[in-house]
C-alpha positions, 0 to 999 in steps of 0.5 A, a space after each residue: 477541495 481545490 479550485 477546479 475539481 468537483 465540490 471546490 471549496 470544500 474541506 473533506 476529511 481522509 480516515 483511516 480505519 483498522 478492521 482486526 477480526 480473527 484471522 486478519 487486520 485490514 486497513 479501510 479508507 473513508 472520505 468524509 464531507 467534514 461540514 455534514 460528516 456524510 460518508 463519500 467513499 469506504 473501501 479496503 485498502 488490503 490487508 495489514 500486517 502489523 509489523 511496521 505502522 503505515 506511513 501516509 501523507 498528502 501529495 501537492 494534488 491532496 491526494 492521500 499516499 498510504 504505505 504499509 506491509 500487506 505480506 512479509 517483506 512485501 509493502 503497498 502503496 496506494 494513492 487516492 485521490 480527494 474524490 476518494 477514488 483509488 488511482 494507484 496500488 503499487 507494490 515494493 518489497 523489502 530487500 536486506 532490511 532495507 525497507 521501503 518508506 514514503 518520502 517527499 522529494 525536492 519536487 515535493 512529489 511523494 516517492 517511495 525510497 528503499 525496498 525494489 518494485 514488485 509485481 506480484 502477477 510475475 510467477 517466480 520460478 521454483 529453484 531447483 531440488 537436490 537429489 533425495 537420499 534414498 535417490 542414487 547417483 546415475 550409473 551406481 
């Protein structure tokens, strides 16, 4: 734990478990104290679709950043921080197999690079449906 933050000093270790039951495969966060090994924090992190391996990393705040596919074409990146608590969720979605992956940038900040931002709250519009064959054109 760094200077400044609650339980300064400490070493705390950031796990990651995989849930598979009959219909799903959820990814679970722990934080463990690594001296004691007392569980801090457990929760999902979503479900996981096993196509690609998550991607996970450190950023210069020790925050844990875990990428990977929640749902076709669609990834998750979450960003917890070393009390374990969930700052961020954001959502990518992969665009012509260009996928999204997290890297570190010259600023040594974690970014996610391909794929475009998504925002599942946004309700796409239904495209337009032709005409039925049994339909016939107006005026026949």
């Amino acid at each position: 734990m760094p200077l400044g933050l609650s339980g300064a000093g400490q070493i705390r270790r950031y796990e990651l478990s995989v849930l598979k039951d009959l219909d799903h495969t959820n990814i679970y966060f722990r934080l463990v104290d690594d001296k004691s090994n007392i569980n801090l924090a457990t929760f999902t992190l979503g479900t996981w679709i096993r196509v690609a391996d998550p991607q996970l990393t450190l950023d210069k705040e020790n925050r844990l950043n875990v990428l990977f596919m929640t749902l076709p074409h669609i990834y998750t990146h979450n960003i917890i921080d070393t009390q374990g608590n969930l700052v961020k969720r954001l959502y990518h979605k992969e665009v012509e197999a260009n996928r999204p992956r997290l890297v570190v940038d010259s600023s040594q900040e974690v970014i996610v690079e391909g794929g475009v931002p998504y925002d599942p709250s946004v309700v796409v519009p239904a495209r337009p449906t032709g005409r039925s064959v049994k339909e016939r054109p107006p005026g026949l």
